[in-house]
C-alpha positions as CSV (number, residue, x, y, z in Angstrom):
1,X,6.1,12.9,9.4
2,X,7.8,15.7,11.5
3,X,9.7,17.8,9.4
4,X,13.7,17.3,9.9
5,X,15.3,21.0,10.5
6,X,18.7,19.8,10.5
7,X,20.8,21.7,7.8
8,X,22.2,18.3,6.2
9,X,18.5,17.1,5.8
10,X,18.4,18.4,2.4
11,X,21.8,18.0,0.9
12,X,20.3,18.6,-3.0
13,X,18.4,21.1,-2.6
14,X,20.6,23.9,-0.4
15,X,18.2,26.7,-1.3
16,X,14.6,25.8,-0.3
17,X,13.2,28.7,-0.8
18,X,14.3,28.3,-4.4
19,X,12.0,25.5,-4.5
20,X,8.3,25.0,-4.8
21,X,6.2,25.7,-1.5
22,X,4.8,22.6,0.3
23,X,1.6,23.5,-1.1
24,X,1.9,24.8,-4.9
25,X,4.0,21.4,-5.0
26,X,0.8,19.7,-3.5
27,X,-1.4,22.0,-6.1
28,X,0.9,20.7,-8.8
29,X,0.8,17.4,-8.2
30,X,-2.9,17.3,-7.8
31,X,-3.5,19.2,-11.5
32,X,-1.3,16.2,-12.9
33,X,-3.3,13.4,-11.0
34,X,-7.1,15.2,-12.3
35,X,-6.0,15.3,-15.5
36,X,-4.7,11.8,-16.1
37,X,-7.3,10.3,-14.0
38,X,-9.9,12.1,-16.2
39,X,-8.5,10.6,-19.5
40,X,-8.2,7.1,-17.6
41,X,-11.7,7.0,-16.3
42,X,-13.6,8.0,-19.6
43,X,-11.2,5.1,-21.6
44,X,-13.2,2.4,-23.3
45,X,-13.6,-0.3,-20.0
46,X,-12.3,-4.2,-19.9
47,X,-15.6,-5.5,-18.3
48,X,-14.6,-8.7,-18.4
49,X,-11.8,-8.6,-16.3
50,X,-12.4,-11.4,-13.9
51,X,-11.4,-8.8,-10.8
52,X,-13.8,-6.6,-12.4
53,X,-17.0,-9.2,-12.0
54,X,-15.5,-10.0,-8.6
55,X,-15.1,-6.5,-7.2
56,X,-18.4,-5.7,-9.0
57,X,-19.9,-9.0,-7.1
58,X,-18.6,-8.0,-3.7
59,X,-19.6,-4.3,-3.5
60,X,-23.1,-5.4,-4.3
61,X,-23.4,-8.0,-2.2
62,X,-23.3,-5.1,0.5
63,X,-25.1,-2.8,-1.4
64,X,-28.0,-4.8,-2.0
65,X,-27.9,-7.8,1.0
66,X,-26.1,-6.0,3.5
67,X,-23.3,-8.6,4.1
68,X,-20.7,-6.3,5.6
69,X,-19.1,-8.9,7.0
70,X,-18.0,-11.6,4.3
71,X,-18.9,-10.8,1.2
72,X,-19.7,-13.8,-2.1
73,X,-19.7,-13.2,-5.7
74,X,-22.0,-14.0,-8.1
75,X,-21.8,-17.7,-7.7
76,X,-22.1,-17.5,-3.7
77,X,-18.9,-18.1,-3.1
78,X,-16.4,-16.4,0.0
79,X,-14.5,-13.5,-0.6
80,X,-10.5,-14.3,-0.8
81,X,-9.8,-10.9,0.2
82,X,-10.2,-9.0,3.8
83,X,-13.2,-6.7,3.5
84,X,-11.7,-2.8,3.3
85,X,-11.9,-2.4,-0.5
86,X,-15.4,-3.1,-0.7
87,X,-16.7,-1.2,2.1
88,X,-14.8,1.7,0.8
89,X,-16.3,0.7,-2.4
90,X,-19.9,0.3,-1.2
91,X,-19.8,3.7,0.7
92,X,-20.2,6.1,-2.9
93,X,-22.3,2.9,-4.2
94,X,-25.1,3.3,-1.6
95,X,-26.8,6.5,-2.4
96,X,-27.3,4.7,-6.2
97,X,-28.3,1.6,-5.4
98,X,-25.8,0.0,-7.8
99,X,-22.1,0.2,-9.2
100,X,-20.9,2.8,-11.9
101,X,-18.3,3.2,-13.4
102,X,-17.1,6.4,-11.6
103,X,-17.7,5.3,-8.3
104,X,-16.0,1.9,-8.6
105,X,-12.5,3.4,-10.2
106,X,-12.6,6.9,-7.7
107,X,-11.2,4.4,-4.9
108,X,-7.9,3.8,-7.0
109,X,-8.1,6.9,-8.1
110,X,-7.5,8.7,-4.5
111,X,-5.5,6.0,-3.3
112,X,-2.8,6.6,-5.9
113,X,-3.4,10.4,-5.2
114,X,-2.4,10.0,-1.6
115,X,0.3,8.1,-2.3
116,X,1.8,10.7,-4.5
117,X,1.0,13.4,-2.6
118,X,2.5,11.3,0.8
119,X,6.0,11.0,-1.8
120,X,6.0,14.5,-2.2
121,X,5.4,15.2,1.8
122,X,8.0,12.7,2.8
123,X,10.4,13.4,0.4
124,X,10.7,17.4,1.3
125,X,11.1,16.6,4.7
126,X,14.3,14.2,4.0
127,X,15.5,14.9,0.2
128,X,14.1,18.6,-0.4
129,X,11.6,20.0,-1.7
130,X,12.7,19.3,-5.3
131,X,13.0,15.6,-4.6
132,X,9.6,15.4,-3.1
133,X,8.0,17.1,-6.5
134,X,9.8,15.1,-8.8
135,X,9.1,12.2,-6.7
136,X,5.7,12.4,-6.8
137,X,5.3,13.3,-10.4
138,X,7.7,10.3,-11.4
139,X,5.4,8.1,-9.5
140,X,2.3,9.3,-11.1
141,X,3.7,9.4,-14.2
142,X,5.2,6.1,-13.9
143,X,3.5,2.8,-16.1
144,X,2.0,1.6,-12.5
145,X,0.9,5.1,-11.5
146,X,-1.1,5.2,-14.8
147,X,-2.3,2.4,-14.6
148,X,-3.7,1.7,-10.7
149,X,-5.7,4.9,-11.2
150,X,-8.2,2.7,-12.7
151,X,-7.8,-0.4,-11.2
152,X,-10.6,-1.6,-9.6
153,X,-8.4,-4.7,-7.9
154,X,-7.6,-3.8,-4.1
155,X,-3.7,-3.4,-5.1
156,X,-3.8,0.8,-5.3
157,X,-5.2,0.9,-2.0
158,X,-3.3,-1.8,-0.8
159,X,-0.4,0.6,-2.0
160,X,-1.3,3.1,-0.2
161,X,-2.1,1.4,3.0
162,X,1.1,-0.2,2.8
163,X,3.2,3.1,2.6
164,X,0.8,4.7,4.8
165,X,2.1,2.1,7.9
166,X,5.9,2.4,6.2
167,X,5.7,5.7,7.0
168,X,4.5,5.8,10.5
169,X,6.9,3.1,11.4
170,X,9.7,5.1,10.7
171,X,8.2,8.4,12.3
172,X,7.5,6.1,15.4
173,X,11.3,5.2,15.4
174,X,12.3,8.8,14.7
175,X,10.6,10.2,17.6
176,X,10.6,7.2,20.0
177,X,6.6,6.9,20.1
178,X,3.2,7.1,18.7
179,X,3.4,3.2,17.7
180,X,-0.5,3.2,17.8
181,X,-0.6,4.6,14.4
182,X,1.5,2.6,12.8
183,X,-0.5,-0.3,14.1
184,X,-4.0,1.4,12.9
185,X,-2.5,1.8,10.1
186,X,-1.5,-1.8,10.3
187,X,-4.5,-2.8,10.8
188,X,-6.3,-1.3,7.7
189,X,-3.5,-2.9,5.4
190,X,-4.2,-6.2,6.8
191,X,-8.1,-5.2,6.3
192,X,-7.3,-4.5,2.5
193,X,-4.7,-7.1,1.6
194,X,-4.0,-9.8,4.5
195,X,-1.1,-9.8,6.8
196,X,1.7,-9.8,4.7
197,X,1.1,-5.9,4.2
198,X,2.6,-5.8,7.4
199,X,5.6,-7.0,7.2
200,X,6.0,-5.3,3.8
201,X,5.5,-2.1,6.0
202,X,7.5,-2.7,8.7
203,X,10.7,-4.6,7.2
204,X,11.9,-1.3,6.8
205,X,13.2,-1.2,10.8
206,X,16.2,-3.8,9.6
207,X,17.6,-0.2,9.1
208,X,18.1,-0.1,13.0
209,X,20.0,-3.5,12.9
210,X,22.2,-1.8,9.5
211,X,22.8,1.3,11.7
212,X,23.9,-1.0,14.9
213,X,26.3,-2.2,12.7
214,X,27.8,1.1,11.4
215,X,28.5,2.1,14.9
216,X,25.5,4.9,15.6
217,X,22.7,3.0,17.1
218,X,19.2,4.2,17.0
219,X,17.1,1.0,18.4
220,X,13.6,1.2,18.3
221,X,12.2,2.8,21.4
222,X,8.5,3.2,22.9
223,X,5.4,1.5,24.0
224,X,2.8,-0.6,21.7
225,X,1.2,-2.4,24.0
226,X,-1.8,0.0,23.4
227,X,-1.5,-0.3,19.1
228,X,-0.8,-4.0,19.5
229,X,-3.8,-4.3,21.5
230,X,-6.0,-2.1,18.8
231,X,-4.9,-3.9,16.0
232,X,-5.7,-7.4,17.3
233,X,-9.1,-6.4,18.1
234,X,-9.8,-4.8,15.0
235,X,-8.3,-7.4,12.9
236,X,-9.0,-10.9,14.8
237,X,-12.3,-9.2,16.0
238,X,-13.6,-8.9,12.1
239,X,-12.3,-12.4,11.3
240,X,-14.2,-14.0,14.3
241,X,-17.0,-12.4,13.2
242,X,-16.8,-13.9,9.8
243,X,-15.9,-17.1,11.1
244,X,-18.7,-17.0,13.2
245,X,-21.1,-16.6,10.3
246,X,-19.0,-18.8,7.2
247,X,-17.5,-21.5,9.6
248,X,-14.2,-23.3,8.3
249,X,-15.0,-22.6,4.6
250,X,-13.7,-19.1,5.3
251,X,-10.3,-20.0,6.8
252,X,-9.8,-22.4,3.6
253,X,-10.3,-19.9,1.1
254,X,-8.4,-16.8,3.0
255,X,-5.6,-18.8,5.1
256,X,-5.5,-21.9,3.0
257,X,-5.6,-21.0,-0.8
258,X,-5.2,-17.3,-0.9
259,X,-2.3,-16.8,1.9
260,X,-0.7,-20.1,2.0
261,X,-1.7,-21.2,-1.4
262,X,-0.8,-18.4,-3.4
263,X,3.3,-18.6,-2.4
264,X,3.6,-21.6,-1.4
265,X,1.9,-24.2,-3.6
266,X,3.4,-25.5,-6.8
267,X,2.6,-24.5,-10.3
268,X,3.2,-26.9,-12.8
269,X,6.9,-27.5,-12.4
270,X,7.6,-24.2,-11.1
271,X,9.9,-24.7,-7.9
272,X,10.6,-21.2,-5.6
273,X,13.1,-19.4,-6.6
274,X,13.0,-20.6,-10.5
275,X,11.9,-17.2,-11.5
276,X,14.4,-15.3,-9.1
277,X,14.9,-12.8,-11.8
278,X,10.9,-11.9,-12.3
279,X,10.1,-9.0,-9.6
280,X,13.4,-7.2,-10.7
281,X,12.2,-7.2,-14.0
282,X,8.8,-6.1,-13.3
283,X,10.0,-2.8,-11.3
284,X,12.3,-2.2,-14.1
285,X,9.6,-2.0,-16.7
286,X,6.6,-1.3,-14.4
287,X,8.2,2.1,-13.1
288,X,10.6,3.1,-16.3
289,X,12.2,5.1,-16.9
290,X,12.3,6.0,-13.2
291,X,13.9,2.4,-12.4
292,X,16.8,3.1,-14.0
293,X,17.3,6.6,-11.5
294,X,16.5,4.1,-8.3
295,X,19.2,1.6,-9.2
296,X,21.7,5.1,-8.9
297,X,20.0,6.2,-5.4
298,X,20.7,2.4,-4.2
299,X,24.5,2.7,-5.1
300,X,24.4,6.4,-3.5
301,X,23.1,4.8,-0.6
302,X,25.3,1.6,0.0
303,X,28.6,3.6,-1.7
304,X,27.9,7.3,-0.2
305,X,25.4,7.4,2.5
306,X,24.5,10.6,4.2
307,X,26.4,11.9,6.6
308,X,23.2,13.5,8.5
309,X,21.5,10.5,11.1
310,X,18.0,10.6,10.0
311,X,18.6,11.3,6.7
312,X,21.1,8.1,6.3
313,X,18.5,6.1,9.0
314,X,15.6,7.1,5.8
315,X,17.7,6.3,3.0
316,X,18.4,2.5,4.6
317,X,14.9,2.0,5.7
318,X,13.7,2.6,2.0
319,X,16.4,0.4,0.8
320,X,14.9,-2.7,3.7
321,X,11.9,-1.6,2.3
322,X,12.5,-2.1,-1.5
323,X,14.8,-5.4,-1.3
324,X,13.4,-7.4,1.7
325,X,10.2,-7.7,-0.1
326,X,11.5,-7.3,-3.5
327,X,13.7,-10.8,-2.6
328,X,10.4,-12.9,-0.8
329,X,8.7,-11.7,-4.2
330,X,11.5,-13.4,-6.0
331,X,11.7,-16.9,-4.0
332,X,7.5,-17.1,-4.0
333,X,5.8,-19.7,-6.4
334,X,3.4,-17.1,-7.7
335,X,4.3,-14.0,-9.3
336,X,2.7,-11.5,-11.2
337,X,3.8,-7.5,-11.8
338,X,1.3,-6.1,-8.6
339,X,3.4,-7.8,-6.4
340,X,6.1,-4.8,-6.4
341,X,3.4,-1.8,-6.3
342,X,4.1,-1.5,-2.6
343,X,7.5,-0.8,-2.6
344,X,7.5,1.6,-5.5
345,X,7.0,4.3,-3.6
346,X,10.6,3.8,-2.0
347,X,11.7,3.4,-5.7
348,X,9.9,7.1,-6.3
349,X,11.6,8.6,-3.0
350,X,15.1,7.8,-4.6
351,X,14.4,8.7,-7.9
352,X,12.7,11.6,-7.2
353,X,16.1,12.3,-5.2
354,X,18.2,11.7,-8.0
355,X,16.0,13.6,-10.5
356,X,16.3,16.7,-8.1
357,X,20.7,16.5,-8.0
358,X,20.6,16.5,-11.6
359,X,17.6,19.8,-11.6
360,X,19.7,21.3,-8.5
361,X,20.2,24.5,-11.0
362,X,17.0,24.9,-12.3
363,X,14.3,27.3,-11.4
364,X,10.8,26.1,-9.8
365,X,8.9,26.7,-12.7
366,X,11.3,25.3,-14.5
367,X,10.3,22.1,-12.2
368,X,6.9,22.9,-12.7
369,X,7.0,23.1,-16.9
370,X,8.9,19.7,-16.5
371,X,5.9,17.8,-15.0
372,X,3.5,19.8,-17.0
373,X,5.5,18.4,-20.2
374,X,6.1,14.7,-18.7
375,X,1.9,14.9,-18.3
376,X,1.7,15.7,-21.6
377,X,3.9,12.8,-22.7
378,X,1.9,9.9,-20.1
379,X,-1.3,11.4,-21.6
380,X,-0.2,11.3,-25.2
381,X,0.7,7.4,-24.0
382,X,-2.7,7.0,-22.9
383,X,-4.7,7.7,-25.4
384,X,-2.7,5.7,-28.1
385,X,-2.8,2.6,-25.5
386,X,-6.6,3.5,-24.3
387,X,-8.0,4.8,-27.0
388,X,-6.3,3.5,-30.2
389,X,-4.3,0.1,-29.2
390,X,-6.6,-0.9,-26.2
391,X,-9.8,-0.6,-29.1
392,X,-8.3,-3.9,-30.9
393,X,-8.1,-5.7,-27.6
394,X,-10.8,-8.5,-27.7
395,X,-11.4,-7.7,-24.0
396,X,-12.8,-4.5,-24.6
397,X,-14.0,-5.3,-27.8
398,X,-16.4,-7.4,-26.0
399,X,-17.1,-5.2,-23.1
400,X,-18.5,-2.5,-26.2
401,X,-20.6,-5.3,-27.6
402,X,-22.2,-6.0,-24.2
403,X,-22.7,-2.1,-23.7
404,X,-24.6,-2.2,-27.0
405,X,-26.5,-5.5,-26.1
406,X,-28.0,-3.7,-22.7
407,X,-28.6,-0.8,-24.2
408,X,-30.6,-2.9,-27.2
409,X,-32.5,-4.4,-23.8
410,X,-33.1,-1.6,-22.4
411,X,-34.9,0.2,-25.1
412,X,-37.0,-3.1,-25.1
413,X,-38.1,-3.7,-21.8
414,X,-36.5,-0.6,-19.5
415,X,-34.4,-1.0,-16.3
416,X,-34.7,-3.5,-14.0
417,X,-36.3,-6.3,-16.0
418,X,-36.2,-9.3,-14.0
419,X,-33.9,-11.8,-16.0
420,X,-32.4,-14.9,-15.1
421,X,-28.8,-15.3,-15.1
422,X,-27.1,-18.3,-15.7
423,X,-23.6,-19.1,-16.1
424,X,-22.9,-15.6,-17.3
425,X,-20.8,-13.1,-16.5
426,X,-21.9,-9.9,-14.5
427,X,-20.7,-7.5,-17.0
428,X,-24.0,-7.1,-18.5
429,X,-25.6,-6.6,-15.5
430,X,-23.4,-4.3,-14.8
431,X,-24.8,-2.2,-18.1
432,X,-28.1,-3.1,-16.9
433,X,-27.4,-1.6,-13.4
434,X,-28.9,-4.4,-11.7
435,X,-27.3,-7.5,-9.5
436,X,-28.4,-11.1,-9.5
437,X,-26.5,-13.9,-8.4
438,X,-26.2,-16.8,-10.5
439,X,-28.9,-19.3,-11.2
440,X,-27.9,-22.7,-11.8
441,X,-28.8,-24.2,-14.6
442,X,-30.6,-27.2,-13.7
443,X,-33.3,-24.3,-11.6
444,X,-33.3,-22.6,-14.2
445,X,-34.8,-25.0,-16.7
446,X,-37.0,-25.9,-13.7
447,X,-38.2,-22.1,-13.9
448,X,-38.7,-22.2,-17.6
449,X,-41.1,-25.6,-17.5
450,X,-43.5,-23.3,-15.0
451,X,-46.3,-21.3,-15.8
452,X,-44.6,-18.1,-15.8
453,X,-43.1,-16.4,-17.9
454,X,-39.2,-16.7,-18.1
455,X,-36.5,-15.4,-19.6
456,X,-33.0,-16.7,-18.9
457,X,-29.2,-15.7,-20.2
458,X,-26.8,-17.7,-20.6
459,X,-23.5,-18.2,-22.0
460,X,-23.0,-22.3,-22.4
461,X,-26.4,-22.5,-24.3
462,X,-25.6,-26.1,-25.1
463,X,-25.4,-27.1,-21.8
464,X,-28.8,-25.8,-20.4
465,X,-30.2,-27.5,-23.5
466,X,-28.8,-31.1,-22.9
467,X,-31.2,-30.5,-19.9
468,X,-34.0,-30.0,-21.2
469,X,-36.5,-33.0,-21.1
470,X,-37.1,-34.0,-25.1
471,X,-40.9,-33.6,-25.0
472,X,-40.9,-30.5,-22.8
473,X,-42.0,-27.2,-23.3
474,X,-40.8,-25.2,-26.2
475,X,-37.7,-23.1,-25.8
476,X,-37.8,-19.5,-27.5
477,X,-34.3,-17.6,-28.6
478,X,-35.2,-14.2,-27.9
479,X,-32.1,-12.4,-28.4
480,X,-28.4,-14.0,-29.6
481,X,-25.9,-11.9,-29.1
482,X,-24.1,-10.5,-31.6
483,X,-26.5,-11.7,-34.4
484,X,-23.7,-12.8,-36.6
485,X,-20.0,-14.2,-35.5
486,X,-19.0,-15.9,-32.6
487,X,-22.2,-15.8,-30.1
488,X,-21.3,-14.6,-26.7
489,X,-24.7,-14.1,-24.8
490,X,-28.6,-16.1,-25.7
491,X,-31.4,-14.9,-23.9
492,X,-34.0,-17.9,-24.2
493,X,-37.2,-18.4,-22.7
494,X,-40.9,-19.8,-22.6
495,X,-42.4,-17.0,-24.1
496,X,-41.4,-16.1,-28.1
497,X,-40.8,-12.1,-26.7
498,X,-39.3,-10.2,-23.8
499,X,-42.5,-8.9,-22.0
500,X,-43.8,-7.7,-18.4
501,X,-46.7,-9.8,-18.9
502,X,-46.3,-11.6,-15.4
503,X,-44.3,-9.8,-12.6
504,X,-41.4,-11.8,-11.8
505,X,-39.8,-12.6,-8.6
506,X,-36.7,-10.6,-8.1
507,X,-34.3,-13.3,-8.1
508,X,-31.0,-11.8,-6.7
C-alpha cells in the first residue's frame, strides 16, 4: 500500500515520530503473535474435530498418492474445498512423510501473522502509526485472533487471502492501476475458499459509488484485462483439470452442495433471513472487546468522515467491506461464527483507530507496555480455557485416550504396523503417523476369513460382527479401547496377538 504523505492522513496521531517506527511496531507485533502461538500450539489437541480428520485426509492424500489436483478423505470421497490449503499444507508435510502437529497448525499460525502485521501496515499508512499498532495487537488479541492460530480449517488463510485482495483493490483504485494483483490475489482466495472470497474482497469499491454521491468522485480507473485474463486461467484452468479427472461428481459436491447448498438450501424450518440478527452477534462476541470500539469508528465514519480524500475513500471502503458481507451473512440459510473472520480485519482497522484517539497522549512504550500487558491477559485466558476448562471437554478428553492407545500400540508392534481401518476415525492414525483410507467392512471380514494374518479397527464392532458368517473363522479381541467405560476403538483379528508374523500388504 503506498504510503499517504498528505498531512490530514493521520489526523490521531499528529506527532509520528512520537510513535513506534514501522518496524519495532512490526518487532512488537511479531513477539505477541510467537508467544501466544507457542502456548496455542503445545495445548492439549481436539483430534476429533471432524475438520481435523478431513484436513488430516486431504494433506495426505498428496503426501502419500500425489493427488495434487483433487484431493478425497478417508472414505474416498471429493474434496468440498478448492485445493490451496492443502498444498500449502502438504509443502512442510513432505520432507516427513506424514502430518504433525506443528506442521499442520504453522499454516494458521502465519496466516493470522500476516494478517496482523498487514493491519498494522495499512493502518499507519491511513490512521497513524498508533492505530496500526493497536490495530494489530487488538486483532491478535481478539477471541478469533486466538483462536485461528490453531485452526487447522482453511478459514485463517482464507482470512488472509481475503484481506490480502481487499487491500490491493483499494491500492489499485488509489493509484489508478496494478489490477493484476488484486486479481492474483483473487485468484488464491478463490483457490482457498471458492468465489465468494471475491466479492467479499472487492465489495469494498461501493465506496466509489458512496463518494459519487458526496460530490468528489474517484471512479475506478485502469486496465485488467491482463489480471482478469490470469485469474481465469489459474482458477477455471485448475477446475478443468479436476473435472477432467472426477467428472460431474466434482461440480456436485463443490458447485452444488458446498456453494449453492450451503446458503441457499433450507434447514429444518429455517427460512433466509430468520436469523438476521446472528453475524452481528458473532462479531460482537467473536472480536470483544474490540466490537464495541468498531461500532464508535462506524458512527465516526457515517457522522464525521475525514475531511482528507483517501483517508475518507479508506474509512468507506472498510465500512462496504464490514456491512455488505456482514448483511449476505445475515440473509444466508447457514450460519456459523467463521463466516465474519474476513471482515474483522476492517473491524481491527477502526478499532485500532479508536484505541489510538483515546492513547493520542501517551508515550510509545507506553503503547508497547499496553500490548505486552493485554498478552499477558489473552495468555492468562488461554491457559485457563486450554489447559484447565478445555481438559473437561469430552473432545479432547478422547483425543488423550487415543494418544495413549497409540502409544500402548506402539510399544507393541512399532511404527507403521500395517492395520486395517474400518469405519474409524483418522485420529489414531494420526498418533500412529501413518494414513490408510478406509476399508469397508464387508472387505474387511473378507480379509479376516483369509490365510493371513489380520488385524482390523473399528469403531461399530457390532456391525462388522452381524457379518460375520456363524460357522466362520474365530474372531480374536486384541485390544478394546479404554479397557473399562464406554469403548471407543476394538482392534480384532484372526490371530489371538498383534504380530509381524506375515508381512501385510500396505493397504492405504
Amino acid at each position: 500500500m503506498a504510503p499517504n504523505t498528505s498531512p490530514a492522513c493521520a489526523p490521531c496521531d499528529p506527532d509520528a515520530q512520537a510513535a513506534p517506527s514501522a518496524r519495532a511496531g512490526v518487532l512488537v507485533v511479531a513477539v505477541m503473535w510467537a508467544v501466544l502461538f507457542a502456548v496455542r500450539v503445545s495445548a492439549p489437541a481436539d483430534l476429533a474435530e471432524i475438520g481435523f480428520e478431513r484436513t488430516i485426509a486431504y494433506v495426505q492424500d498428496i503426501v502419500q498418492n500425489g493427488n495434487w489436483i483433487c484431493q478425497h478423505d478417508s472414505e474416498g470421497n471429493i474434496t468440498s474445498k478448492p485445493p490451496l490449503h492443502a498444498w500449502l499444507l502438504a509443502i512442510p508435510t513432505l520432507p516427513f512423510g506424514y502430518v504433525n502437529h506443528f506442521t499442520i497448525c504453522l499454516l494458521a499460525g502465519l496466516s493470522t501473522l500476516l494478517v496482523a502485521v498487514m493491519i498494522l501496515l495499512v493502518g499507519r499508512t491511513y490512521f497513524g502509526p498508533r492505530a496500526g499498532l493497536l490495530g494489530a495487537a487488538a486483532y491478535l488479541l481478539s477471541p478469533v485472533g486466538v483462536d485461528q492460530m490453531v485452526f487447522i480449517r482453511t478459514d485463517a488463510l482464507f482470512v488472509l487471502t481475503v484481506t490480502a485482495t481487499a487491500l490491493a483493490a483499494f491500492r489499485a483504485w488509489k493509484l489508478g492501476r496494478g489490477w493484476t494483483w488484486f486479481w492474483l490475489a483473487a485468484a488464491a482466495t478463490t483457490l482457498t475458499k471458492g468465489p465468494l472470497g471475491v466479492l467479499f474482497a472487492g465489495i469494498g469499491l461501493l465506496a466509489a459509488v458512496w463518494e459519487m454521491r458526496g460530490g468528489k468522485p474517484a471512479p475506478v480507473r485502469g486496465r485488467q484485462g491482463v489480471g482478469i485474463a490470469l485469474f481465469l486461467l489459474v482458477t477455471l484452468g485448475w477446475f478443468g483439470l479436476a473435472y477432467l479427472r472426477e467428472g460431474w461428481p466434482l461440480v456436485n459436491k463443490m458447485i452444488g452442495r458446498e456453494l449453492l447448498g450451503e446458503g441457499v438450501a433450507g434447514v429444518g424450518h429455517i427460512v433466509p433471513g430468520q436469523r438476521f440478527h446472528l453475524p452481528f452477534l458473532y462479531f460482537l462476541s467473536r472480536f470483544a472487546p474490540w466490537s464495541l470500539l468498531t461500532c464508535v469508528g462506524f458512527w465516526r465514519i457515517l457522522r464525521h468522515p475525514s475531511s482528507d480524500d483517501w483517508q475518507r475513500r479508506f474509512e468507506r471502503f472498510l465500512f462496504c467491506w464490514f456491512f455488505v458481507p456482514l448483511i449476505l451473512f445475515s440473509l444466508a440459510i447457514h450460519q456459523a461464527p467463521r463466516h465474519v473472520f474476513p471482515i474483522l480485519p476492517a473491524a481491527a482497522l477502526l478499532a485500532g483507530r479508536e484505541m489510538a484517539r483515546l492513547l493520542a497522549a501517551a508515550r510509545p512504550k507506553t503503547l508497547v507496555a499496553a500490548c505486552a500487558a493485554g498478552t499477558v491477559i489473552a495468555l492468562t485466558l488461554v491457559v485457563f480455557v486450554d489447559y484447565i476448562e478445555m481438559s473437561r471437554n469430552w473432545h479432547v478428553t478422547q483425543s488423550q485416550s487415543i494418544k495413549e492407545l497409540a502409544d500402548s500400540l506402539r510399544e507393541k508392534v512399532g511404527d507403521g504396523f500395517p492395520f486395517i481401518y474400518a469405519d474409524t476415525c483418522l485420529a489414531l492414525q494420526y498418533q500412529l503417523k501413518t494414513y490408510r483410507r478406509a476399508t469397508p467392512i464387508a472387505q474387511a471380514v473378507k480379509l479376516l476369513q483369509g490365510d493371513a494374518p489380520v488385524f482390523v479397527v473399528v469403531c461399530r464392532l457390532g456391525t462388522l460382527e452381524t457379518q460375520l458368517p456363524p460357522n466362520g473363522q474365530k474372531l480374536y479381541h486384541v485390544v478394546d479401547w479404554p479397557a473399562s467405560g464406554q469403548l471407543c476403538f476394538h482392534i480384532v483379528g484372526n490371530r489371538p496377538f498383534l504380530a509381524r508374523t506375515v508381512p501385510l500388504p500396505d493397504r492405504r
